[in-house]
N, C-alpha and C positions, 0 to 999 in steps of 0.2 A: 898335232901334225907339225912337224919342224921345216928347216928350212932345206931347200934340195938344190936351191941353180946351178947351172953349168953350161956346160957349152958341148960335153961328151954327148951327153945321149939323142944330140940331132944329125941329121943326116951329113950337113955340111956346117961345119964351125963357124963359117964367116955368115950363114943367114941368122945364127941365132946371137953371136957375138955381142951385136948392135944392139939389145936389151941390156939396160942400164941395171945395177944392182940399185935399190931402191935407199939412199941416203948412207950411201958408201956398206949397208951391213953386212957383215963376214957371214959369207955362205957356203957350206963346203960343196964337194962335188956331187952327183948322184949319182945311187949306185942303184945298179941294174938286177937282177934278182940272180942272172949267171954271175956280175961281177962280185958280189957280196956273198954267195956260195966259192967264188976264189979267194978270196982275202978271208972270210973267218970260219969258209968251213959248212958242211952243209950238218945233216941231223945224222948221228951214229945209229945203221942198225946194224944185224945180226943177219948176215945173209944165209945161213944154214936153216934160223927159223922163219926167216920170211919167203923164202922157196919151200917150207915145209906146211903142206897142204893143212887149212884149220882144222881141220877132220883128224888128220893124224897127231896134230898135238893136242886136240882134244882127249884122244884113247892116249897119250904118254901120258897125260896127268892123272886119266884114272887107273892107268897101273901103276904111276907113285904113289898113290892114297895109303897114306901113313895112319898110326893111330893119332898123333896130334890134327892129321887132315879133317881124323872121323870126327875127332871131340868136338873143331871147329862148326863143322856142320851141324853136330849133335847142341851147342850150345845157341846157335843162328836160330834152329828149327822149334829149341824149346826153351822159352823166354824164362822161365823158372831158374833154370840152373843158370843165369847170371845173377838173375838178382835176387832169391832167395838167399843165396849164403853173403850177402849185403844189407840183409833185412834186419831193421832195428825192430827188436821186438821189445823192447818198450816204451817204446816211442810210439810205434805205429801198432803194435797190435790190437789194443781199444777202440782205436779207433777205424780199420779192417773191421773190425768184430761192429761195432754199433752201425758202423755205415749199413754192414753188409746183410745185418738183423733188418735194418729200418727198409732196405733195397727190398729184402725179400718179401717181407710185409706187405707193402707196395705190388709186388706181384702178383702174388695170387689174386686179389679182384681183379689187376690189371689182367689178367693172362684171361684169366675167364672172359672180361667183357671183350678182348680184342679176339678171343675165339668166334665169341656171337659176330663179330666181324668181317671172321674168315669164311663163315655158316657152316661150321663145325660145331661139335659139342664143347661146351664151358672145359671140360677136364684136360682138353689136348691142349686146351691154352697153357695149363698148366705141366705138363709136358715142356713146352716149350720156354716156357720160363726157368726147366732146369737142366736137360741134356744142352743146350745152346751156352750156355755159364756155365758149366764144367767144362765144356771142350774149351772155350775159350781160353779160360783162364790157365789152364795151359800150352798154349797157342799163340795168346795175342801180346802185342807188345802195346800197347794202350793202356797206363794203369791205371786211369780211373773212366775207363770206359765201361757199361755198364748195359749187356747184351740180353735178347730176351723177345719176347714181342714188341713189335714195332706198328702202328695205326696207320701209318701210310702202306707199309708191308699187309697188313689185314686187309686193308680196303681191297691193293690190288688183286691179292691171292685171291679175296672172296667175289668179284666180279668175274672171273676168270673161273674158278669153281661154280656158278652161278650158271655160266654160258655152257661149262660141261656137263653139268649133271642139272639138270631145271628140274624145278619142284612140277610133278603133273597139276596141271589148272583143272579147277570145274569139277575137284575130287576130296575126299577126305580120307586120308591117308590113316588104316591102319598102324596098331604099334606096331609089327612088325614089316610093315612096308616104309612104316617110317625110321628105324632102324638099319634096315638095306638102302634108304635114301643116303642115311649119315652114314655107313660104312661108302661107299662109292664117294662121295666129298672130303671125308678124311681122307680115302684114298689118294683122289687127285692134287689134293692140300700138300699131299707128300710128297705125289711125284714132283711136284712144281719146285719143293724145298730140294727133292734130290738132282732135278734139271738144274736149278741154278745153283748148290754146290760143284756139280760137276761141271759146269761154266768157268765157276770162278776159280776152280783149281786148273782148269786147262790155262786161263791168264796170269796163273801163276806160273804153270810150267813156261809158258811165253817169257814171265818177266814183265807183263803189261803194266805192272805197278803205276805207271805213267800216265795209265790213262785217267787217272783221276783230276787230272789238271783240264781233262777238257768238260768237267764236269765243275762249272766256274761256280763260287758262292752267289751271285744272284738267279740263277739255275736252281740248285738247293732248296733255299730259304722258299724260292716261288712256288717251287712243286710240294715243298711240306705245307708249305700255310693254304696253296689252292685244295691241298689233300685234305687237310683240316674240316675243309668247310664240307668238301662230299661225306667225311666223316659225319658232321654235325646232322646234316640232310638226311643221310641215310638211317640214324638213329632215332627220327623223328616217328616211324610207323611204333618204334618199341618204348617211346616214351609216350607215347597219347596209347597205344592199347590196338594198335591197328593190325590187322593182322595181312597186310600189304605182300605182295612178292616184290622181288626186289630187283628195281632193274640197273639193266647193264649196258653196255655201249656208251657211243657218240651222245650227250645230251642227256642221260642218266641224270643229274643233280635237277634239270627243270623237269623231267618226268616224274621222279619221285615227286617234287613238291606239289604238280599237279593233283597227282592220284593223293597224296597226303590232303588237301585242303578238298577234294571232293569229296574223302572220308572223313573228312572232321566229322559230322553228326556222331556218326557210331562209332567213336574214340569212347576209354573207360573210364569212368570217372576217379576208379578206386587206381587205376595206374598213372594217370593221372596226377591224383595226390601225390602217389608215393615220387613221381618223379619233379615234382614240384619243392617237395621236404628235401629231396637227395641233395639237388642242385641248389637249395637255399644254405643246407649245410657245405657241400663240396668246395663251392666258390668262394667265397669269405676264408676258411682254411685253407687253402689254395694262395689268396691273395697275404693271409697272415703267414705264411711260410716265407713267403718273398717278400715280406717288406722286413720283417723282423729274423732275418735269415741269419744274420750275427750275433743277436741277443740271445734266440733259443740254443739249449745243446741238444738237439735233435729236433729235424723238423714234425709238426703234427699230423698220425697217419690218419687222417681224414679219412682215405679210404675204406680201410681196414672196420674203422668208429660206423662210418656207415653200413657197412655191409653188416656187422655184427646187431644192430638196433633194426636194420631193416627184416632179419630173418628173424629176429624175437619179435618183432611186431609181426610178422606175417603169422609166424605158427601161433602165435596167444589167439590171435583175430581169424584165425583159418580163413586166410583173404584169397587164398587158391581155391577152395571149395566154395566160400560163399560169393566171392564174387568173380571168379575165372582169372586168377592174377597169374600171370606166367611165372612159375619160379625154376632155377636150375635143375631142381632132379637128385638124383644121388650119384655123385661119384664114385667112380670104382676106386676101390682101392690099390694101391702097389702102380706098378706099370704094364703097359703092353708090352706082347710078345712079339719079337723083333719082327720086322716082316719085309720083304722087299719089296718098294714100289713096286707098282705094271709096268712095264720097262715100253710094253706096246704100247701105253699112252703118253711116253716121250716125245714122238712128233707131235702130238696135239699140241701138249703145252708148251715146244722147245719156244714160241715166239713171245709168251708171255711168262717165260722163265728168263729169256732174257733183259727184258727193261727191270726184272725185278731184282737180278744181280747186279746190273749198275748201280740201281737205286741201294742196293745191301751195299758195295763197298764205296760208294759217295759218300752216301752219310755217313757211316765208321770213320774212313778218313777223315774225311772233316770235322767230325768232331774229337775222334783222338788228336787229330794236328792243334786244336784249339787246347787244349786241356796242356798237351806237350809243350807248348810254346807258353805258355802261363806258369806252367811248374818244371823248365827250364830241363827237359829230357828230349830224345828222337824217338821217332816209332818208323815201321819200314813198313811200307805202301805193300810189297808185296809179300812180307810176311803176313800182312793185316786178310793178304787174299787168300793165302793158305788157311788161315785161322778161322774165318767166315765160310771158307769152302767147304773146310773139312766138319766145322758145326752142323753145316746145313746138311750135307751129307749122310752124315752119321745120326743126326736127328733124325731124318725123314724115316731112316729105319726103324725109329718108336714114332709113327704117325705124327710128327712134330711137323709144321708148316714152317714158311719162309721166316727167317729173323733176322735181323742185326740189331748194330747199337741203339737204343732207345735216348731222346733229347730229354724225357723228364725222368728218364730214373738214373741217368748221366748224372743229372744237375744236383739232384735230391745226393745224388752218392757222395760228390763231391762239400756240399752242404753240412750232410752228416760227418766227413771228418775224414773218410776212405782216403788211403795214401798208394794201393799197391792190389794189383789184381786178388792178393788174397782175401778181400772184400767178397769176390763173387762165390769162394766157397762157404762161407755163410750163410749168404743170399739162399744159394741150392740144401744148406739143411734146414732154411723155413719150410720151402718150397714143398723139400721130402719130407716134413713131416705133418703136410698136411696131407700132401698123398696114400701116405702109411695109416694116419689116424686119427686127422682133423678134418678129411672130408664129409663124415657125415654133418658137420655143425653146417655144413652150406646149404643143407636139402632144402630149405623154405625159402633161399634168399629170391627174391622177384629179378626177373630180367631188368625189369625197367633202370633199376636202378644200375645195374654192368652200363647198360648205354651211358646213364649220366656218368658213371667213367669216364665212357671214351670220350664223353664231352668236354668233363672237366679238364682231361690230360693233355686236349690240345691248345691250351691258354697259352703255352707257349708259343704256339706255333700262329695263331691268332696274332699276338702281340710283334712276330716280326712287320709285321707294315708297319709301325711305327719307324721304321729304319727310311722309309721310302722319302720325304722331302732331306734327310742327309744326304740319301744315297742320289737325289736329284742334284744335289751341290756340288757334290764331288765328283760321279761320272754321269752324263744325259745319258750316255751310251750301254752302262750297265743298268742306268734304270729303264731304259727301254728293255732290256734282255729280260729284267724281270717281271716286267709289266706284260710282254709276247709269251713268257712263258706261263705264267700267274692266268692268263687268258684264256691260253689253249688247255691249261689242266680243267679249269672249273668248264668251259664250254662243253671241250669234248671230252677227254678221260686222260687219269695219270700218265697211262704208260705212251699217248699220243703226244700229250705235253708236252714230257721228259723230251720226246723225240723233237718236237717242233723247238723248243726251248735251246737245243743241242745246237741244233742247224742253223737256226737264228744267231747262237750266238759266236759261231766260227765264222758265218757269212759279216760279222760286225768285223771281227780281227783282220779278215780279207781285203772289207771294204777300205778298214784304217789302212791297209798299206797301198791303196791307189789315192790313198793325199795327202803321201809325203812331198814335202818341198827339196829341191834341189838349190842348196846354199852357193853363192860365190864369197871365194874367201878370200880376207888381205892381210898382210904382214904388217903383229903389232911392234913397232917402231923401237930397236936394241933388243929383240927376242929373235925368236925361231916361233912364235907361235903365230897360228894363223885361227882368224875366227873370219864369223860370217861379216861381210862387208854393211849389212844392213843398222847392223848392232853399233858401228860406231863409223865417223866419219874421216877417223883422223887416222883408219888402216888405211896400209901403203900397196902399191901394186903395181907392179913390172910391165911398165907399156908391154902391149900384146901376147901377157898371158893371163890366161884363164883358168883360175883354180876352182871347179865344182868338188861337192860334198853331197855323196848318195845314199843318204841312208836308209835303205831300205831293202828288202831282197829283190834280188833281178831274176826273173820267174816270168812264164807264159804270162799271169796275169799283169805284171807290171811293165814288160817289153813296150808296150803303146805308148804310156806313159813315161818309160825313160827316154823314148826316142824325141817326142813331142816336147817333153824339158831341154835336150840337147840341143835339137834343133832353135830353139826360143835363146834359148842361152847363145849360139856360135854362128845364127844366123846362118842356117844351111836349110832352110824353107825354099821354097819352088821358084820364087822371085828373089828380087837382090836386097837381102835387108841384111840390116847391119846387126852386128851382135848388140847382146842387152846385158847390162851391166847392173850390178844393186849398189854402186856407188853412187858418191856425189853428182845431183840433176845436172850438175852445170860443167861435171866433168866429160872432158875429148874423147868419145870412143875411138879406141886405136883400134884396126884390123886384130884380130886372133891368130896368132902365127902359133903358137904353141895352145894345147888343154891340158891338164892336171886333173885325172878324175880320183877322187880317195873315195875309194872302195872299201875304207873300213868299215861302215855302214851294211856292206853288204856283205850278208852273214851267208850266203849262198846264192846258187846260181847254176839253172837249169840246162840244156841242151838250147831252149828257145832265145833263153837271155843272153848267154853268150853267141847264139846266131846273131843275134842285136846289136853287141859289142864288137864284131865283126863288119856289119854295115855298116856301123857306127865309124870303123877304122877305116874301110874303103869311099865314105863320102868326106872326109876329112884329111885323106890324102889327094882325092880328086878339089879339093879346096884349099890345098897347098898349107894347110894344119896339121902339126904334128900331134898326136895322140897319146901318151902317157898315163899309165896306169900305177896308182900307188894305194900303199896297204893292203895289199889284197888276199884274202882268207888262203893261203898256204892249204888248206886242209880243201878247199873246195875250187877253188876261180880254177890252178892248174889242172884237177883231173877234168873238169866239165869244157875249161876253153883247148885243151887238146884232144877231146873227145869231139873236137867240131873242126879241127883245122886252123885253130883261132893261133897257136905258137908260130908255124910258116907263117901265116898273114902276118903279124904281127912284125917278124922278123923280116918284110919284105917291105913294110909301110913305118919303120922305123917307129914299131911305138913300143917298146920292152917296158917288161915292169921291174919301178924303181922302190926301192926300200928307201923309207923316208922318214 
């Protein structure tokens, strides 16, 4: 803020004259917002297209659409043709290629166990570990993000599937009643992927890309790591051998564990075992991948090692026959044939399709922004929503459930050495060619051992609370957001969380802006700058005037609060008190004949706040104080204070606003 005195902008020259400039310093005059639009001019527009209704120059630009317009769009919408023919291919190719081998690798158990997740069949997981990475990768501008089944995505889908199609109790389900069970659940599995495609493609036609900011990092990290643990919970009936139904709602994670420790007796021993072997080998490789993650040239597929020893021990030992061990089955070979969701059970699922698109394009964002800001590229927020819309969309049509970016097959990518989405078309010829001719080697692998997957694969997501005494150090307020949200997930259920977590943490941003301070400022001695009075003793100040600093917005909520500062500050309270100063204790309060509010703080301002700024101006001229407003958001203060009457008043209580 610089310096503005004068004697122009009061009513009568002689009451403000008497104000001494403060140690003789050269101050020029103030200029008033009409007087500084006369001297330099206000902003050039185009008044042919600003009376040209937005509508109509909307239809002129798309009958200009040229072929360089189309190319532009054609090169926006598909991330390939920029940076394919930018592509070092031998530099990067090896390493695409070995990432995108080791990613796929990684899938297929991963896909199958997060199927048993979604309580769909093992095979659709695998589905969805390869139509969701093909569309992507021509889609997304992420390039080493790494899409596919997602554990916090399984969890929801499959509580939500769970509530729609419930296993009948108190029955033993025929094969073929249990096959119409799993067509109806892959069904809904799909509708849920095709509701929230077509979600997040209507927020792209929007252009909501934005909304991802209100989806803050301790939100995130709270709702993956509280998701974690319902993971870990709910995998518990398939690693003892129990053959539990599974529940759903508010409180789901203590019910299971209930019913899980009532059934301990008649848990299996033999699954048991084997989930005991799985998890002794999983974790330790798991752990040597990330400690020794720059030594190795690829990390060890654990998974892969496992599942391959557990189905050769199963079929030597016929531990399906001789002792009831669950194993996958045989998968079909090739793909299904395309199918359209029930479109009639689109209201069912529209309310748990949506917390499951937020949660698809939070995580993607967040974790392409992390990756892009590390390997020093942009990614676009709303392309990322076309490219996850359109996955999920087009998936559901081959019975493929909800997906996004995955946090351990991201990391593992980038590990392995991937530089560029052409990583994920590798990934998908593992994938297909287990589909095509390596599914039969799966027939014998035991469930038990898909769950120690999903158990293993959440170590990441586990290991975010370590983050939580940083995150105590550097903001209370975001580790409360994630301590509210981390609460309400594991209490009640994800998609409640998500929602509690949300509200919780805009009602924090709210809160912060009713305690903001209202600064008085003093002139540092041979400058124009002015700081807050408090900060130093030896700022100067113009017997009775009063320069406040607001930084904050003036809005319904904060109207109370700026009137109740104002008041404190100018001494205009119900009785006779004298104004309050943040200067020297032993300094003369002079009367306030003139205030100075700098409004650059205020980034906006409602119909209510400038109602405010108005009574603000009619008790201040009934107090024989002039009023002055300075810096004020050109793009907001005029349309909102002359939407209220605030310019006449203004111009009748002598208080114009001065550029300063």
């Amino acid at each position: 803020m610089s310096g503005f005195w004068g004697t122009r902008t009061c009513s009568t020259a002689g009451e403000v004259s008497d104000l001494k400039s403060p140690l003789g310093a050269k101050l020029r005059e103030p200029l008033t917002e009409a007087r500084f639009q006369q001297i330099f001019g206000g902003a050039e527009h185009e008044p042919d297209l600003l009376a040209e209704p937005r509508w109509s120059r909307r239809c002129s630009r798309a009958r200009a659409c040229s072929a360089p317009g189309a190319w532009r769009l054609l090169l926006a919408r598909l991330p390939p043709l920029r940076w394919l023919p930018h592509y070092r291919w031998r530099a990067w190719l090896l390493g695409d290629a070995v990432a995108g081998v080791t990613v796929g690798i990684v899938h297929v158990p991963q896909g199958m166990a997060f199927a048993l997740l979604t309580s769909v069949p093992p095979v659709f997981g695998l589905y969805t570990s390869f139509f969701p990475v093909l569309l992507y990768t021509l889609l997304g501008t992420g390039r080493h993000l790494s899409t596919g089944t997602f554990a916090v995505l399984s969890l929801m889908t499959g509580s939500a599937v769970e509530r729609l199609v419930p296993e009948p109790l108190g029955r033993n389900l025929s094969g073929i009643e249990m096959e119409q069970l799993d067509a109806q659940r892959v069904g809904a599995a799909a509708a849920m992927a095709f509701g929230s495609g077509a979600l997040m493609l209507g927020m792209f036609a929007l252009q909501l890309g934005v909304l991802s900011t209100f989806l803050s990092e301790p939100v995130v990290k709270a709702l993956t790591s509280g998701a974690a643990l319902h993971v870990l919970v709910s995998q518990l009936p398939s690693l003892l051998g129990l053959p539990l139904p599974r529940q759903i709602g508010c409180f789901a994670l203590f019910k299971t564990l209930a019913a899980v420790l009532t059934a301990l007796p008649r848990s299996s021993p033999a699954e048991l075992t084997i989930s005991a072997l799985s998890l002794a080998l999983l974790v330790p490789v798991k752990e040597l991948n990330v400690r020794f993650r720059d030594k190795l040239p690829t990390p060890i597929p654990g998974e892969i090692v496992m599942v391959l020893l557990a189905s050769v021990l199963c079929f030597t030992s016929s531990l399906d026959t001789r002792y009831n061990v669950q194993i996958v089955g045989l998968l079909p070979r090739g793909f299904p044939q395309p199918l359209l969701p029930d479109l009639a059970e689109l209201p069912r699922i529209l309310a748990d399709s949506l917390p499951i698109a937020l949660v698809t394009f939070a995580v993607s964002v967040s974790l392409a922004s992390i990756y892009a800001d590390k390997y020093n590229y942009s990614i676009d927020s709303n392309q990322e929503l076309l490219a996850h819309g359109v996955s999920n969309l087009v998936s559901s049509l081959f019975s493929c459930f909800p997906n996004s970016a995955t946090l351990a097959t991201t990391s593992l990518l980038v590990d392995a050495g991937g530089n560029t989405q052409l990583a994920g078309l590798f990934s998908c010829i593992v994938v297909l060619s287990v589909l095509l001719w390596l599914g039969p080697f799966f027939y014998y692998l035991p469930k038990a051992v898909l769950a120690c997957i999903n158990i293993s694969s959440m170590r990441q997501m586990f290991f975010q609370m370590q983050e939580l005494p940083q995150l105590w150090r550097i903001s209370r307020v975001d580790f409360a957001v994630w301590m509210v949200t981390w609460v309400a997930v594991v209490t009640l259920s994800v998609d409640l969380g998500l929602a509690i977590g949300v509200v919780f943490s805009m009602m924090t941003v709210v809160c912060r802006t009713q305690r903001v301070q209202c600064l008085a400022l003093g002139l540092a001695e041979g400058t124009e700058l002015y700081r807050p009075l408090r900060e130093s003793h030896k700022l100067l100040q113009v017997p009775g005037l009063c320069i406040l600093s607001y930084p904050t917005p003036l809005y319904f909520g904060t109207r109370g609060q700026f009137r109740r500062i104002l008041e404190w500050h100018l001494g205009l309270g119900g009785g006779k008190e004298t104004p309050k100063t943040d200067g020297p204790p032993n300094a003369v309060a002079e009367p306030v004949r003139v205030v100075v509010l700098d409004c650059s703080g205020v980034t906006f301002a409602d119909a209510a706040g400038a109602r405010e700024v108005v009574q603000l101006a009619s008790r201040c001229q009934d107090a024989g104080i002039h009023l002055l407003l300075a810096q004020c958001n050109g793009a907001h203060w005029p349309k909102d204070l002359h939407s209220v009457g605030v310019t006449w008043s203004l111009g009748v209580w002598r208080a114009p606003t001065i550029c300063v």
